[in-house]
Every structure is written in C-alpha cells, then in structure tokens.
C-alpha positions, 0 to 999 in steps of 0.5 A, a space after each residue: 353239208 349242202 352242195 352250197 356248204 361245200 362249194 365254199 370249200 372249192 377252188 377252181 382252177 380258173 378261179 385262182 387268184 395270182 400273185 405276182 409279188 409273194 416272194 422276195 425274189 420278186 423283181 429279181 431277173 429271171 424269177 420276176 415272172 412267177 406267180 403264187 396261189 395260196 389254196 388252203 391255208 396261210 402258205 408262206 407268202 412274204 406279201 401282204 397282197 397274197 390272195 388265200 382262197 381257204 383259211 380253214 385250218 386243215 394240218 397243211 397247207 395247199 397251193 401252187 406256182 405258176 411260171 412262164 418257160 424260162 422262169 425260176 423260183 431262186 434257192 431256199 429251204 423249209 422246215 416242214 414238207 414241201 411236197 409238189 407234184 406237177 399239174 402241167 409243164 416240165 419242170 426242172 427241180 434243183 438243190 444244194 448250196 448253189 443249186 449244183 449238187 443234183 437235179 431231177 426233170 418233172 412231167 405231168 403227174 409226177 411227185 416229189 416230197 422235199 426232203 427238208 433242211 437243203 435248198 432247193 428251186 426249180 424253173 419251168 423249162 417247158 414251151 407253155 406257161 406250167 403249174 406245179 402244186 404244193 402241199 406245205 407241212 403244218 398249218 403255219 407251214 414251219 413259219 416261213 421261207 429260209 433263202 440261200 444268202 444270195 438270193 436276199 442279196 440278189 433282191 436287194 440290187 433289185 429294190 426289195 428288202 424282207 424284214 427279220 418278221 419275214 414281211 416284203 418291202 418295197 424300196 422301189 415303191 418308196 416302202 422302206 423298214 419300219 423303225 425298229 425293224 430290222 432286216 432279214 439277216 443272212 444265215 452266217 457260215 456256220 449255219 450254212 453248214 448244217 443244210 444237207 448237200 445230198 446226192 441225186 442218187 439218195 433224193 431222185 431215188 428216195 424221194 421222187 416217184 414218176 406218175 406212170 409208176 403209180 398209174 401202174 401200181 394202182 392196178 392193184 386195186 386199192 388206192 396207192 399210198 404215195 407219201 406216209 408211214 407205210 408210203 412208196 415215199 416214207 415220210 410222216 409229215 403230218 399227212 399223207 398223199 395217196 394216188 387215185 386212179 380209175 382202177 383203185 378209186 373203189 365205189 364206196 364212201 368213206 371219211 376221215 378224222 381229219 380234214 383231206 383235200 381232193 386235187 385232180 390230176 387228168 381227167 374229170 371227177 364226181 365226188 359225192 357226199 352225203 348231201 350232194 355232189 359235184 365234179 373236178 376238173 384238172 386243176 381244181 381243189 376240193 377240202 372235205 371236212 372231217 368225219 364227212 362221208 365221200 367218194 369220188 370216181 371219174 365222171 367221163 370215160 378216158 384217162 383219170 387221176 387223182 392225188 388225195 391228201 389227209 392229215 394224220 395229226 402227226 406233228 409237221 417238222 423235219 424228213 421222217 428217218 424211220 
C-alpha cells in the first residue's frame, strides 16, 4: 500500500461531512440541531443526502454524532451493536420505554457497548459542541433504525414522514410517499413488550467502561481487549475493540485477517505499514486493509490513546449471552 493507496482509506476529523437531515427525528425540537457522519460503511442513515466517506465493506460500520449542548438524539433501538465512545463532550446516555429506567454520564474516552433489543438516546449535556463515535454491528448495521412510537409521531407534527422502506420524506418540502408506499408503521403493544427495560445497575455495570480504568489497565503492557469474547466488556458482535495506549501499544508490526479501523482518542499517532506512514490526530479514522502489516505509537510526548477495531467474521445480530 503506498502513502496514497492508504490516504483514501482516512478521514480527518476536519474533513467530515455533516448531515443535518439523517434521522427522522430531524425538525423535531430539541433534537433539530444534530449532525450525522457516516465514516465507514453504509450506517443507517434515513436520508439520501448522507455523506459516506468510506463505502469498503469492512463487518462494521463507523461513524459518529455531532450536537450542540442541550441537543438530543430521540429513543430507538438496534438489531446489532451500537457501540460509542466519547471523543469530546459530556454526554448523557438514557433508555427504557420513555427513556426513564436508567441513565449513565460519559466523558471523554470513555465507552459504552449497547446492549441491543432496548431503546436508547442521549443528549449532549456539556458547554461545547460534542462528538461521540460509533461503531454499528454488521455491514448492513442490522438494516436500520427501530424508533420508540412516539418519536415517529413526534416527526410527523414536525413535516417529516419515514416510509415502511426506512427512507425520509419531507412534507414540509412538498416531498410526500410514493404511491404504493407506505408508512413506516408504528410497533403495536405486543411488540413493545418484547424490548428489555434493564436496570442502570445490570447496563452501567455490565456495559459501560470509564476510560481512566483502561488507562489503568494498559500498564499492564499488552493492548486491553475493551469489547469481545474474552473482553472487560463480553460481547461477540462481530468485532472486537481494544484500547491502546503509550504503555500497551508495543513496537512491532502485526496484521489481521480482516479489515481493523485505528481512531485516536487523545493525543497524536504515527502509524506505519510496510509502504509508508502517517499520523492521527484525535478525531480521525484510519481503515487498515486485511493481512496488511502495521503498527502504530504515539508521535509526541504527552498523553496518548487509542480505540482499535477489528472484525472477527462472527455473524452481527443480538448482545452476546455467553
């Protein structure tokens, strides 16, 4: 790979597209302020004006959500993994039926796996504009989003309709639903019942790891396996997160079967491969092709961090039980 093969494969911080009309919850007060980046992969964006940086197909997908304070992403749910983990901000993380039964406050590095089949959504409740980062279970990231009913008949007061083929239309623009096409129809009761409603004991406690823990963690040396079979968090979503940092992220090259995705949390990187070089920045995305020869350290003196993401070919679909 030459330093220009592999530039095609990053997307810097700075360079992120926005878009402001992804989700159907779009004109709806409060939430009308966000922005959705799509990095790696399709995402499950519901507009057709969604910017996708990478399209290689990869077993996930990465992205990320940008919001103003006071801005809120409305309740939903997933079939596969929704994993985020904070890049700058404090943000709230709620869920349950009307995001009431439980709720956990993020800062910067810190990670939370979703557990999948409840809804959830979270607001920036900090002083600056924040991003969180995402990473979406499955290259087709389990087909789309599931919203609370609500929030689709929130968005209908506010001129915004989502077709039964999870496309958004906007009445407000004149746009209405193809004939033949329906409506995206709201999940009855019954359905309802089959979301989970779990404790902030069973979802803080199982699912949510502070980032100065996996600093602490990587004194031991070797690189801290955050997410996976054998994880802090233990989950086989159909790939696996590991945390870097100058005291674990060894010397040496290594390489993957399957693609893995480098993302910087603090500090400045160099990543090498056989055929150049180049270093992150906070913010930024780096995909690595499969059986391609790496390695990556921290470039300046300083704090330094780094999540990693590889897929594992293990199929995307419901929390692990294991």
């Amino acid at each position: 790979m030459t330093p220009a093969d592999m530039d095609a494969r990053i997307v810097r911080y700075g360079e992120l597209r926005p878009c402001r009309t992804a989700f159907i919850d779009a004109h709806t007060p409060g939430s009308d302020q966000k922005e959705n980046f799509t990095i790696i992969g399709g995402g499950v964006s519901e507009s057709p004006d969604q910017h996708v940086h990478i399209s290689i197909p990869h077993g996930f997908n990465i992205g990320a959500a940008g919001q103003p304070p006071k801005c809120r992403n409305s309740l939903h749910s997933h079939r596969t993994a929704e994993v985020f983990f904070v890049l700058s901000g404090r943000w709230r993380f709620f869920w349950g039926r009307w995001g009431t039964s439980g709720e956990v406050v993020l800062e910067a590095g810190d990670i939370f796996n979703i557990p999948t089949g409840m809804f959830r959504g979270f607001e920036n409740i900090g002083t600056d504009y924040g991003m969180i980062m995402a990473v979406l279970g499955g290259d087709d990231a389990g087909g789309g989003v599931i919203w609370a009913p609500q929030v689709i008949e929130d968005a209908k007061a506010h001129g915004l309709v989502l077709s039964e083929k999870g496309r958004l239309y906007d009445t407000k623009k004149g746009e209405s639903l193809p004939e033949g096409i329906k409506p995206m129809p709201l999940l009855t009761e019954d359905e309802l019942t089959q979301f989970n409603d779990p404790t902030p004991m069973q979802v803080v406690g199982g699912y949510v790891r502070r980032y100065w823990d996996l600093m602490a963690l990587s004194g031991s040396g070797k690189p801290v396996k955050v997410i996976g079979e054998t994880g802090v968090i233990r989950d086989k979503p159909g790939f696996e997160v590991d945390f870097l940092s100058r005291a674990n992220c060894g010397t040496g090259f290594h390489s993957h079967p399957f693609p893995s995705v480098l993302m910087p949390v603090k500090g400045h990187w160099r990543v090498d491969w056989e055929g150049g070089s180049t270093v992150l920045a906070p913010g930024d995305t780096m995909s690595v092709p499969e059986n391609l020869a790496h390695g990556a350290q921290p470039s300046m003196s300083g704090e330094a961090s780094l999540y990693h993401v590889v897929a594992t070919g293990d199929p995307a679909g419901l929390t692990w039980k294991g």
